[in-house]
VOGU-3710 file (C-alpha; in Angstrom, 3 decimals, decimal comma):
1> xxxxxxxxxx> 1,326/52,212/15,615  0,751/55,271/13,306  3,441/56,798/11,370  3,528/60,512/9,829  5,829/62,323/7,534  8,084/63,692/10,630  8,502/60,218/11,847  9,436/58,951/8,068  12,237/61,627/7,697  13,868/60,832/10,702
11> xxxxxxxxxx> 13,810/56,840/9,717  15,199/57,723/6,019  18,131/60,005/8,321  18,911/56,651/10,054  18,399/54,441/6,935  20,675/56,309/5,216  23,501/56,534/8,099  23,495/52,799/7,895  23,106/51,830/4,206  24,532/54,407/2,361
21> xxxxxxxxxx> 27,002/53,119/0,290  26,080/49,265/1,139  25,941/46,792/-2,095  22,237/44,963/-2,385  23,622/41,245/-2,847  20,468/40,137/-3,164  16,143/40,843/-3,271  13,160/39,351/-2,990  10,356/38,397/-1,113  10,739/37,749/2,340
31> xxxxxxxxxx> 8,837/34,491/3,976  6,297/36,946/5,777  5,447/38,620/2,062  7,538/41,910/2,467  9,628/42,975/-0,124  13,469/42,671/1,185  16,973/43,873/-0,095  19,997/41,943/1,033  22,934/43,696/2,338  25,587/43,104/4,939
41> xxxxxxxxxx> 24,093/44,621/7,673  20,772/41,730/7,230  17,684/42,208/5,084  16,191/46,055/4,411  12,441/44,655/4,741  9,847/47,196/2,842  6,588/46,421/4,118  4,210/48,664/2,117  0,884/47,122/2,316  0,732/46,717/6,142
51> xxxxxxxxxx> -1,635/48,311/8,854  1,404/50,579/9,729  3,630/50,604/6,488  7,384/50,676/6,969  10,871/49,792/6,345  13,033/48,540/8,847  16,157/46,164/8,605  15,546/42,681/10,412  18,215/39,934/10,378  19,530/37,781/7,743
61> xxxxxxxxxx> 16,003/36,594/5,621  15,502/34,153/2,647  14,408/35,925/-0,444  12,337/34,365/-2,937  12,444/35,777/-6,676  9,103/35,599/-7,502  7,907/35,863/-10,918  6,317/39,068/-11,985  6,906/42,735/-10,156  9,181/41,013/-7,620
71> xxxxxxxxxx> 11,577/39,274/-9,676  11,784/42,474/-12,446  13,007/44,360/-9,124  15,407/42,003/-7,962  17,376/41,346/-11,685  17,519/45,313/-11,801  18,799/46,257/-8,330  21,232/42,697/-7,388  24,994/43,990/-7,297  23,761/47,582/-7,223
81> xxxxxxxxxx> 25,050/49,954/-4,346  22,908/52,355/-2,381  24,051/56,307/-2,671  21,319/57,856/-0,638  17,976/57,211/1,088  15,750/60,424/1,503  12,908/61,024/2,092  10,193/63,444/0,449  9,196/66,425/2,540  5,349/66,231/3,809
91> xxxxxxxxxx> 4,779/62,918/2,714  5,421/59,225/3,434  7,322/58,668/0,629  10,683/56,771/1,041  13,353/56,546/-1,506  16,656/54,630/-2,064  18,779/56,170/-4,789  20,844/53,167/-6,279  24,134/52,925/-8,800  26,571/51,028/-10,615
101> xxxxxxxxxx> 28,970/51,628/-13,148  30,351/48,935/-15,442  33,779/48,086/-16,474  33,978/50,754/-18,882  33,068/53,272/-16,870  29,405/53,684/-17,678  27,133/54,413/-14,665  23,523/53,297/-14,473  21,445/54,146/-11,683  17,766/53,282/-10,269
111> xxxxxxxxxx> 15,532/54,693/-7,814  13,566/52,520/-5,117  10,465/54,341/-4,194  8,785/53,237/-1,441  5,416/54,457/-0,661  3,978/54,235/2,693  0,277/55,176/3,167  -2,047/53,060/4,894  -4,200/50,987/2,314  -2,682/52,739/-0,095
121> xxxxxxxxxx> 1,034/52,004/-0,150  3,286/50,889/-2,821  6,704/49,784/-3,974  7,931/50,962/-7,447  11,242/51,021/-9,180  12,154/54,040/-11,567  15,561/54,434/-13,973  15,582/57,908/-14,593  11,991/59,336/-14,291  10,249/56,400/-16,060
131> xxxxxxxxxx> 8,678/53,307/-13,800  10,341/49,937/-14,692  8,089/48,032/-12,080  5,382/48,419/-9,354  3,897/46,504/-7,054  0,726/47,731/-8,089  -0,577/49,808/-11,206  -3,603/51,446/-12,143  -4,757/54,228/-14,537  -6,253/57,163/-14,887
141> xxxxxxxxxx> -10,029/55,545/-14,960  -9,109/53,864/-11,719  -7,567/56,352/-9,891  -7,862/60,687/-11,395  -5,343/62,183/-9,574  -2,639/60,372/-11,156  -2,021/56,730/-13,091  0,741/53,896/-12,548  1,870/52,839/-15,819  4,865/50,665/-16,150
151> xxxxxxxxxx> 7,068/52,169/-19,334  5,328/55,896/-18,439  6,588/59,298/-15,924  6,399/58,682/-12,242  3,951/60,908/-10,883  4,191/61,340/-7,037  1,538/61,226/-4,642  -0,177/64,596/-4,182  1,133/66,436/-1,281  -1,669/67,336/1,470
161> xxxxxxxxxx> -2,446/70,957/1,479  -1,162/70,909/5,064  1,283/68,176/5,945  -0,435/66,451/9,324  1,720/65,588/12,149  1,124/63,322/15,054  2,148/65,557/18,138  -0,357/68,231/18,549  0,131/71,847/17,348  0,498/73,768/20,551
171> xxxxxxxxxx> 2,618/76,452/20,557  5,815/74,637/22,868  5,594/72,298/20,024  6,056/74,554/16,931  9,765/73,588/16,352  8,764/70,220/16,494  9,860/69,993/13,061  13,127/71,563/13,250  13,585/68,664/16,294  13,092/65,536/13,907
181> xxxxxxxxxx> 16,684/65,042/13,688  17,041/65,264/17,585  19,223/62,132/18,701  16,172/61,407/21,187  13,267/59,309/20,447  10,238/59,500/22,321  8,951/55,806/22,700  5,538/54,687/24,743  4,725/51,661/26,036  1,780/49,311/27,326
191> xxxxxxxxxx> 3,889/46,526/29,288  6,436/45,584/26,752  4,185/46,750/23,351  5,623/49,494/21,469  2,679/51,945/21,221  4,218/54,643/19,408  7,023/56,479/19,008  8,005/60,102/17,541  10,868/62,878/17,709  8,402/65,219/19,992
201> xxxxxxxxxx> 6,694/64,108/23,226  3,234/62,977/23,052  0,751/64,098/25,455  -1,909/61,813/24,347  -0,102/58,742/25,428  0,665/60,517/29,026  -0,730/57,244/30,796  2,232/55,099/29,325  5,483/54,313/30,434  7,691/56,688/28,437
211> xxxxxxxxxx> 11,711/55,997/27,468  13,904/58,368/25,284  15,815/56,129/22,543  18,804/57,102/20,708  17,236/55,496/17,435  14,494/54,885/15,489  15,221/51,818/13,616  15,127/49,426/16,619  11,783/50,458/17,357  10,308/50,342/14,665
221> xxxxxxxxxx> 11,980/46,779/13,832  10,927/45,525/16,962  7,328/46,669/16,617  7,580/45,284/13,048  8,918/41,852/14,147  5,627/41,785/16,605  3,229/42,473/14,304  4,611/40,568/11,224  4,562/37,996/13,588  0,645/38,098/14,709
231> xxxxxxxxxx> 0,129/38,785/10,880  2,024/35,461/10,077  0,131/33,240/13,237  -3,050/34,590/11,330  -1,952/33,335/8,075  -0,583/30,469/9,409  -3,491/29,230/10,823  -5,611/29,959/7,979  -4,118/28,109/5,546  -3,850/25,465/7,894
241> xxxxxxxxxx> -7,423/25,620/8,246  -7,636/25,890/4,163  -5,715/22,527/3,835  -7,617/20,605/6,687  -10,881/21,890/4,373  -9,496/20,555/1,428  -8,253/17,286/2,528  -11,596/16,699/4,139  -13,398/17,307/0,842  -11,211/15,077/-0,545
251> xxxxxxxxxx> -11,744/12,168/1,851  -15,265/12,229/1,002  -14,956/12,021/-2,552  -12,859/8,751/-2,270  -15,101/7,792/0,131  -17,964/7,815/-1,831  -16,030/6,472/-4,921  -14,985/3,049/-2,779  -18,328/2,733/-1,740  -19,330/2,492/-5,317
261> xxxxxxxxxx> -16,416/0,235/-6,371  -16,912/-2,268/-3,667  -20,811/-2,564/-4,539  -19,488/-3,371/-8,328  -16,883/-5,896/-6,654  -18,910/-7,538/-4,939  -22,055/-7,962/-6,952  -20,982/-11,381/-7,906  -24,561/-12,511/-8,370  -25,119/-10,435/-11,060
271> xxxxxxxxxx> -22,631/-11,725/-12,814  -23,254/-15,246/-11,586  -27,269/-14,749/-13,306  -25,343/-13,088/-16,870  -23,677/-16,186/-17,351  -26,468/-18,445/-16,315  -28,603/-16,604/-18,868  -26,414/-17,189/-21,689  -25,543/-20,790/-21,047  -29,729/-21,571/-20,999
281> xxxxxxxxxx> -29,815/-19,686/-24,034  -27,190/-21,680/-25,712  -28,946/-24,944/-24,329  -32,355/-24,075/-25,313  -31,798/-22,404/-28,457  -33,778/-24,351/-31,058  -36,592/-23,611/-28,461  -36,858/-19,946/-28,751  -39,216/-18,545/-31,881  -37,239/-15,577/-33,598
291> xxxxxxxxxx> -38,362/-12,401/-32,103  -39,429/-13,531/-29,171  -38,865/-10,358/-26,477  -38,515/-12,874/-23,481  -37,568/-16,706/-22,447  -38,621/-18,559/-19,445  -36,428/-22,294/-19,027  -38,148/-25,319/-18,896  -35,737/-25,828/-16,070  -36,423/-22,691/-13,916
301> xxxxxxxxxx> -40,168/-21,518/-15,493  -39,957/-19,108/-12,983  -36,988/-16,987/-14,732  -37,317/-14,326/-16,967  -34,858/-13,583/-19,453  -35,202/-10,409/-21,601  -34,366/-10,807/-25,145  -33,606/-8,718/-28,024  -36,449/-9,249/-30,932  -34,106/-8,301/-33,614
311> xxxxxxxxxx> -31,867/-11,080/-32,941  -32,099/-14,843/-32,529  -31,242/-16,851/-29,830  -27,585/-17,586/-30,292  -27,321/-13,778/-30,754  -28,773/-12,979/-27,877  -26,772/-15,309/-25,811  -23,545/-14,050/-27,683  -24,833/-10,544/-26,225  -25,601/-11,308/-22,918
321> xxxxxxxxxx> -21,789/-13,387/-22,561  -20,590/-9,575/-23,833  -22,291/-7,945/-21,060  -20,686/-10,885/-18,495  -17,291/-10,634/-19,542  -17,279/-6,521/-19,673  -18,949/-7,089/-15,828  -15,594/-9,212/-15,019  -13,271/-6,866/-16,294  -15,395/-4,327/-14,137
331> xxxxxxxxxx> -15,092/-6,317/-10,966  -11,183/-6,618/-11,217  -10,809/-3,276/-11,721  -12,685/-2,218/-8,866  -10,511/-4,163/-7,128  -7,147/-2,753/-8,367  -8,921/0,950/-7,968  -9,994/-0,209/-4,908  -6,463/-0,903/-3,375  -5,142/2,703/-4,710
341> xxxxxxxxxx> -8,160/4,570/-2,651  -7,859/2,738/0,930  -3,716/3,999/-0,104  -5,546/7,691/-0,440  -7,467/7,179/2,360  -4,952/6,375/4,805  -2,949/9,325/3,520  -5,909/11,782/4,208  -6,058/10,296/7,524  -2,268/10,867/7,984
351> xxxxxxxxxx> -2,439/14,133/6,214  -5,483/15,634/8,934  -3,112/13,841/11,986  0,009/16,032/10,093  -1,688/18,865/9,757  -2,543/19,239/13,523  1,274/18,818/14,613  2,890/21,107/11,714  4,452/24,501/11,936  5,813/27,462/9,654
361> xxxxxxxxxx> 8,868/25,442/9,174  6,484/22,177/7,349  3,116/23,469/6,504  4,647/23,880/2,634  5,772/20,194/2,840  2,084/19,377/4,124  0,762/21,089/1,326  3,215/19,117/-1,082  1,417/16,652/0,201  -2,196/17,898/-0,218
371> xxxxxxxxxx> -1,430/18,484/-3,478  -0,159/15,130/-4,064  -3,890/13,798/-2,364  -5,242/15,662/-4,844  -3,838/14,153/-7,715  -2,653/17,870/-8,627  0,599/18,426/-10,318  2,876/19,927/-7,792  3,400/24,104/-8,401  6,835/24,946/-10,295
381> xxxxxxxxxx> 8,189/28,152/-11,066  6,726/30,231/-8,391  10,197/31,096/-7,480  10,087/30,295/-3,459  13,021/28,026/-1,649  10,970/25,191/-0,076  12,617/24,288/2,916  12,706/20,841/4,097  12,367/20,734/8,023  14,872/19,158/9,379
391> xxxxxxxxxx> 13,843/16,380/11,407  14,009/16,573/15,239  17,424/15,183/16,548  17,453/13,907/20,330  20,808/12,995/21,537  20,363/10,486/24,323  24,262/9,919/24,432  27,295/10,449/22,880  26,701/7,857/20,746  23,023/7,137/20,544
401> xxxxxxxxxx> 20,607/9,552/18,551  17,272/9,766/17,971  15,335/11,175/14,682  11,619/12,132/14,483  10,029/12,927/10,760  7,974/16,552/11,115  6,353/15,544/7,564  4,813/13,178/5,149  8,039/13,676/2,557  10,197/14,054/5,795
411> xxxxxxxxxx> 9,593/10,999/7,157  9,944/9,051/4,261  13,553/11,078/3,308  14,140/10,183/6,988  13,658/6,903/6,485  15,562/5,354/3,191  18,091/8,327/2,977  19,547/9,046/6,138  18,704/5,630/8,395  20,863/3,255/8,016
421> xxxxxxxxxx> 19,643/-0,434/7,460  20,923/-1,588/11,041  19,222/1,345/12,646  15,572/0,697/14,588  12,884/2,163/12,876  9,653/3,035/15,166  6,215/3,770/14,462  2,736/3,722/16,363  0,839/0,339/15,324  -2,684/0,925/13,315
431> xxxxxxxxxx> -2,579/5,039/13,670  -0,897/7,594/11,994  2,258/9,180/13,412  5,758/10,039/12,595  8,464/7,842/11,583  11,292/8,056/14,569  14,887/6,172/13,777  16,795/5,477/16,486  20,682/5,692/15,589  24,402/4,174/17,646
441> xxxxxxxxxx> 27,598/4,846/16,080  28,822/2,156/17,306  26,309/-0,276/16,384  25,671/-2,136/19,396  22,418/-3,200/20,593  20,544/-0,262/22,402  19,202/-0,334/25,946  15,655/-1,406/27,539  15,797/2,399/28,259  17,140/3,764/24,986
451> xxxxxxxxxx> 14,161/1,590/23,111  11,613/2,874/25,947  12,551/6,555/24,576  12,448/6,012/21,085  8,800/4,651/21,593  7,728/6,941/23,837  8,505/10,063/21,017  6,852/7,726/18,192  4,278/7,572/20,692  3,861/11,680/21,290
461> xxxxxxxxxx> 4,346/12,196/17,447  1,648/9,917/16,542  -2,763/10,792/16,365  -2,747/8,663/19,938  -0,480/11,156/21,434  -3,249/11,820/24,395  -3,335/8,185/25,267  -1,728/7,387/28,448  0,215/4,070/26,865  0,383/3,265/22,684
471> xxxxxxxxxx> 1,654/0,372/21,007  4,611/1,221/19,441  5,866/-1,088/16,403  9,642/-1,452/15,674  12,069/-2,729/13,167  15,670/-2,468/12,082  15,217/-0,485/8,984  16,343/-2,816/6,533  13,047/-4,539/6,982  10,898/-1,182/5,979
481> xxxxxxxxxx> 9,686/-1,089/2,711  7,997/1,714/0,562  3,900/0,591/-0,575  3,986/0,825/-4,824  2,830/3,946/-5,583  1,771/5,481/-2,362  2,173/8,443/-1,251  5,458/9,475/0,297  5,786/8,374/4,136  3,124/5,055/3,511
491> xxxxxxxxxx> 4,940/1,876/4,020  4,521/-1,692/4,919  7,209/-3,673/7,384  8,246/-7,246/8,885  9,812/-8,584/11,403  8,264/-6,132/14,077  8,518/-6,089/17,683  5,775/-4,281/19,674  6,231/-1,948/22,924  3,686/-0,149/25,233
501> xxxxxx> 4,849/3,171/25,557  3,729/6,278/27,448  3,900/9,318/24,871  6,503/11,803/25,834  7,783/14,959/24,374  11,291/15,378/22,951
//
């Protein structure tokens, strides 16, 4: 949808009928990447850099105070109140005229500027006439018609010579201006899209349906909320894709590292023909001339054994026992290494299963995870929430609930913090899949049916969802136990029945 200045001055009219005077309890960015103020009425979301740059006030958001631009913004405007919001004649320039005045009396006031031009938009934060803050900044090489420069004057975007407008400039439309504060709003629509909207009537969408709003702000919210929404599915799935990349890559690399590791455990032989060497060269020693560069046995004259010529005998056997024990200590650790990569493995595996099932809600605890595969130090300071999904409840009774983990750190917090040790813990046998608890107040012993459902949604949440029956393994929890340093949501178990369920959704 395409915006103009006429449009822009009739959303600053509206923003400022419902804001002015409203206290910003809070800013930030919003989980879609738009810059948002808190107030009562929900979140003022400024969405600058979009394909049709706005602001519009959605519901109730959580705002992260990121480091840099976002978080100077936030400590500046938090527990300030909004006076005005205007908007600058000709031009898609929006701005929110903020105050506060202390204790003693002394008033301080910012200015939110909000600039909305495709690929060129903005968000910028000015006390007096000097910028504090911007989004972005650039000088005078990047950009000659006017510089960015936190600590320096705010220069406004040059006006156009003539301000363009989106209804056409026939003469029945040359008050169109004086009618941008009409009370009607001109929207057109394609089914239920939004396709535009505007304070005059526009012929060039005469093939759409065609309703007259009261307001602005609706419209433009909901045809925000739509395409933040596509915009979000887009970045969803690409850092989905991003992850899936990266655990691959990683997979391979501990592939090929165990590969290497079990050759090195297992070349016992090698070691077997060290030792052999150096006990014939201990036996035969007074047999050997000094600097002699090989020794065949009398015993086996068809060995070879390689010798130093700059030692004798006894030294070279000393040398060659060197070489046998530093083999050993090889071999056992390749075994210890060994058991921490078929731990990594399995976790990629679960991590690729994971990462088909997650959502909005989990990818961050997925990439936790990733991270975690990695062997990378988990990212602090960035200043984001990260939400924990909450796990999926299904009530099966008043009594009798059942819990499904949505992630590697959520099943294991599913697991040994909120199961208790009576409750039955479920899990598909030899495949990865989601830990499922099912909990009874009262503690009695559930049903043939209740234990049916619990491994039928272990089933569905598990990499063998699409099988028509999967062998379900369950325990009371008590009998659950984490592996030593795995990753979180890998565990070992005892005393476990097994069921053949049919996978079924919650």
């Amino acid at each position: 949808m395409r915006t103009d200045w006429l449009l822009l001055q009739r959303l600053a009219e509206e923003l400022d009928g419902a804001l002015r005077g409203a206290r910003i309890r809070s800013a930030g960015r919003t989980p879609d990447g738009r810059f948002g103020l808190g107030v009562t009425a929900g979140t003022v979301a400024i969405d600058a850099f979009g394909p049709t740059p706005l602001v519009t006030i959605a519901g109730e958001l959580p705002l992260a105070r990121e480091a840099g631009w976002v978080r100077t913004m936030a400590d500046a405007l938090e527990g300030l109140r909004i006076d005005r919001v205007r908007s600058r004649r000709g031009d898609r320039l929006i701005v929110f005229e903020c105050s506060a005045r202390s204790r003693f009396g002394v008033e301080s006031g910012y200015r939110l500027v909000a600039e909305l031009v495709p690929r060129f938009g903005n968000v910028l934060l000015l006390k007096d006439e000097t910028i504090v803050s911007a989004a972005k900044t650039f000088s005078r090489a990047d950009n000659a018609r006017r510089a960015i420069v936190v600590g320096e004057a705010y220069e406004p975007p040059p006006l156009p010579a003539v301000p363009r407008v989106l209804a056409p400039s026939r003469s029945e439309d040359a008050g169109a201006e004086d009618r941008a504060g009409d009370s009607a709003i001109y929207a057109y629509w394609d089914d239920q899209t939004l396709v535009a909207a505007y304070v005059t009537p526009l012929p060039q969408f005469a093939t759409l349906r065609m309703t007259r709003e009261p307001t602005l702000l609706p419209l433009l919210s909901r045809a925000a909320g739509v395409a933040n929404r596509e915009i979000a599915s887009q970045a969803f799935e690409a850092r989905r894709a991003a992850l899936r990349e990266r655990v691959a890559k990683r997979a391979r690399v501990l592939a090929r590292e165990r590969e290497a590791l079990a050759r090195q455990r297992d070349d016992a032989d090698a070691r077997d023909d060290l030792r052999s060497a150096g006990d014939l060269l201990y036996a035969h020693a007074h047999e050997i001339p000094r600097g002699a560069a090989s020794f065949a046995p009398p015993s086996e004259p068809d060995r070879r054994i390689d010798l130093d010529p700059q030692l004798d005998a006894k030294g070279n056997a000393a040398a060659i026992f060197r070489r046998y024990r530093k083999a050993v200590a090889k071999s056992a650790h390749a075994r210890s290494r060994l058991d921490d990569l078929d731990s990594d493995l399995r976790f990629a595996e679960e991590l690729l299963w994971e990462l088909e099932r997650t959502d909005a809600d989990t990818l961050a605890e997925v990439a936790e995870a990733v991270e975690r595969l990695e062997r990378r130090k988990a990212r602090t300071g960035t200043g984001r929430t990260q939400r924990r999904g909450k796990p999926i409840e299904v009530r099966l009774s008043d009594e009798a609930r059942i819990y499904v983990g949505r992630s590697p750190r959520g099943n294991a917090e599913l697991t040994f913090r909120l199961a208790r040790p009576r409750d039955l813990w479920f899990h598909a046998r030899n495949t990865p899949g989601a830990h499922v608890i099912l909990h009874i107040d009262s503690g009695r012993e559930p049903s043939a049916a209740e234990l049916e459902r619990a491994a039928s949604l272990a089933a569905y949440h598990s990499k063998g969802r699409a099988s028509e029956r999967v062998d379900v393994d369950f325990t009371e929890r008590k009998f659950v136990r984490r592996r030593q340093n795995a990753p979180p949501g890998l565990v070992f178990y005892t005393n476990a029945r097994t069921i053949a369920a049919a996978p079924m959704p919650a």
